[in-house]
N, C-alpha and C positions, 0 to 999 in steps of 0.2 A: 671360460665359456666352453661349454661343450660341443666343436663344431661339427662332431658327427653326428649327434641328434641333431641338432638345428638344422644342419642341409639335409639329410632324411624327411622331417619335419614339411620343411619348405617346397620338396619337390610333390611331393602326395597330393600338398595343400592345392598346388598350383595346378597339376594337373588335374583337380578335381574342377577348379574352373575352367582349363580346355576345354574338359567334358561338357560343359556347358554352352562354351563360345561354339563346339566344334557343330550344335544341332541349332542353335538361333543367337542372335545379335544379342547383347547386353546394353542395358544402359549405363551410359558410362559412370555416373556417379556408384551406381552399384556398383559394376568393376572395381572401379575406385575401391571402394570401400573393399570388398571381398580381395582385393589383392594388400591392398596397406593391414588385414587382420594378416592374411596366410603369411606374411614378411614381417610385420610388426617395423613399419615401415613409413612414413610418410610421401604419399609417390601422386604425380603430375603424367599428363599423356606423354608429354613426350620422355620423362625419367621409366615407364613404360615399356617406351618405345627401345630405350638404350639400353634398358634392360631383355630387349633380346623379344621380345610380343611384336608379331606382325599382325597388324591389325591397323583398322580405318575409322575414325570417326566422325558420323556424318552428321547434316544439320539436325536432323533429329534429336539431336545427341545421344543415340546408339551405335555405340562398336563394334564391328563383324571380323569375322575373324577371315586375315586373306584366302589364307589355305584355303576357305573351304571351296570359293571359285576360282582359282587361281591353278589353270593347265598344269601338269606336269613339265613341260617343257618351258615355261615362264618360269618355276620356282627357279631359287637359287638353294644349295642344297652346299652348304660347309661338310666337307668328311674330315672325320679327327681321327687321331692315335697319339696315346703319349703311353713315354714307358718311365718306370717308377720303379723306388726301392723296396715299394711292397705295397701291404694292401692300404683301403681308404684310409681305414684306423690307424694304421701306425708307420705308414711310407708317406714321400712326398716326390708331387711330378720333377722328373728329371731331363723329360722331352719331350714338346709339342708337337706334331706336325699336322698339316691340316691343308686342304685345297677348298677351294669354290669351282663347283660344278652346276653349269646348267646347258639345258639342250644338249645333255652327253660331252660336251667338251669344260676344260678345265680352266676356269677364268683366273687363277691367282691363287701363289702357294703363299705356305705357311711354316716357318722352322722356327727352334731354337729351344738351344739349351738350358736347364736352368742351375744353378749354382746348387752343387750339396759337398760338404766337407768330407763326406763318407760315402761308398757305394758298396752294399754288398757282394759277397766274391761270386754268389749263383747270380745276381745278377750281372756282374761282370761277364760272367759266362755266357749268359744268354744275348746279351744287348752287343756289347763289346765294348759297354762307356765304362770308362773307371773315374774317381774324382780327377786324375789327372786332365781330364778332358774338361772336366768341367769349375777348376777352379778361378776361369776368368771367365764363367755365363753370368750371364746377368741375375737377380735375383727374382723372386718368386712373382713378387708385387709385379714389377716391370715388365714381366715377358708375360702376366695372366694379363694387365690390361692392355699390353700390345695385340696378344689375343681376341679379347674380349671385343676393340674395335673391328677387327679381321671377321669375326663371324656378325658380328651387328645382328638381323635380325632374321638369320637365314635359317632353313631348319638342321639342325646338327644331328649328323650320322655318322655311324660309327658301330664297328662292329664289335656284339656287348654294349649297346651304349647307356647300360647303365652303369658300368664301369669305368668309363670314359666322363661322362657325363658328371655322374656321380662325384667323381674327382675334383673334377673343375668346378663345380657347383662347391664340393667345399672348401679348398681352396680357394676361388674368389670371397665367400665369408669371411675366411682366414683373413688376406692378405690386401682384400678392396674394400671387405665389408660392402660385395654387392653381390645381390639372389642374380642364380641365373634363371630367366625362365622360358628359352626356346622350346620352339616345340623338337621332338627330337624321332627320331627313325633309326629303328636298329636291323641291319643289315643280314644277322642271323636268322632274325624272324624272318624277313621277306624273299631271302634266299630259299629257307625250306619252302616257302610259296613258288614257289618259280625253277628253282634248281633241283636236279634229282642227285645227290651226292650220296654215299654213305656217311658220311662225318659232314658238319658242317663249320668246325671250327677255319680261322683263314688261311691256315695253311692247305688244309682239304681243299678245299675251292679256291686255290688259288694254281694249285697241279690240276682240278677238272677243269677249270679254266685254261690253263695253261701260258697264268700271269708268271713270267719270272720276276722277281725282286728279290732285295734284300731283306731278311726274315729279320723280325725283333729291329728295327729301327722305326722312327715315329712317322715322317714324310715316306716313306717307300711303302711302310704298311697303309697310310692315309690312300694314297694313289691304288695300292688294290682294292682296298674297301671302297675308292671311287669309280673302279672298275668292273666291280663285284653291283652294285648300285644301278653304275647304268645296263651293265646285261640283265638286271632281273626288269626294268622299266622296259628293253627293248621287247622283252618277252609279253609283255602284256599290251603292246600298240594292237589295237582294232580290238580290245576287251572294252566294258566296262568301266575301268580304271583309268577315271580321266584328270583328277583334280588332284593335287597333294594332297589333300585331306583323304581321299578317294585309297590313295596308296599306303599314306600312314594306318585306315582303319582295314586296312587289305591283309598288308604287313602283322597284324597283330587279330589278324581273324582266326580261328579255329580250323584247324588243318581238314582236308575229309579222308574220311579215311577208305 
């Protein structure tokens, strides 16, 4: 099986039903239905549900989607990093890290290694893992669905997060054989909304910030990109921008120029 077309495939699919959920309620059997085509899938509210879709199902039997009323300071917002042997195509994650943030503070981290027989030596360089560090992690399956319960149904941030995202979405194909389908918020977009930097990559805003951390590790880079997150939300208190949904369609608006 090809699991880089398939998680490509799946994430387009799925976010083409956000786009839908993110302007009016769906009924659920449509759902239903439009979610078990874009997965090829046989799926139930609450498999859904655990599937990472925060959403409510009322007597009507239409489903809305939380985000779209649901404060900024209510959400629950997962920031990720992992660091890898390479790219989606032809690397595999070597480190998770991840926190749960909401109302600017950090409810519960997230670590761990994950088992590879090989690391390459620029990678060595850059991260500072070598297999030695990693020949008693656990394996891939074990630490995605320790993962996978960790973020439940929060929205996933991350900076790049389609790199991040992207990853674990194929990897859980791989190794769960389950879609991811969070909604997700990338931190490069909404930075250039909110921050004046020359560079935006996380080392740039992480010196205009003046976060120190450890660079190229997974939980330390999680924790800036959680702190990169809530300074650009603090920047927007008394705007407009009141809902998660509000933020994500902010986050990915058209710059002015």
């Amino acid at each position: 099986m090809d699991y880089n077309e398939l998680y490509k495939k799946q994430i387009i699919n799925c976010d083409k039903i956000l786009e839908r959920l993110m302007i009016n309620s769906l009924n659920y059997k449509d759902l239903k239905n439009q979610y078990e085509n874009a997965l090829g899938l046989e799926l139930d509210y609450d498999t859904l549900l655990m599937l990472g879709l925060d959403i409510t199902l009322k007597q009507n039997q239409e489903v809305f989607l939380n985000s779209r009323n649901k404060s900024i300071q209510d959400e629950t917002f997962c920031v990720v990093d992992i660091e890898s042997t390479g790219s989606i195509s032809n690397g595999q994650i070597i480190e998770i890290g991840a926190v749960k943030v909401k109302n600017g503070k950090i409810l519960d981290e997230f670590e761990s290694f994950i088992y590879a027989s090989e690391v390459p030596e620029n990678i060595t360089e850059l991260t500072g893992i070598n297999a030695l560090m990693l020949k008693d992690a656990p394996k891939s399956a074990k630490v995605l669905a320790d993962f996978r319960l960790f973020l439940g149904n929060a929205i996933f941030v991350a900076h790049n997060v389609s790199f991040d995202y992207g990853f674990i979405a194929k990897e859980s194909l791989e190794h769960l054989n389950a879609p991811l389908i969070n909604r997700k918020l990338c931190t490069i977009m909404l930075a250039r909304r909110c921050i004046e930097c020359d560079k935006y990559g996380l080392d740039s805003l992480k010196n205009e910030l003046g976060i120190t951390s450890v660079h190229h590790r997974a939980l330390s880079d999680a924790k800036a990109c959680a702190f990169i997150l809530n300074h650009c939300i603090n920047t927007l208190k008394g705007s407009l921008i009141k809902t998660s949904n509000d933020l994500i369609l902010y986050s990915r608006s058209k710059m002015k120029k």
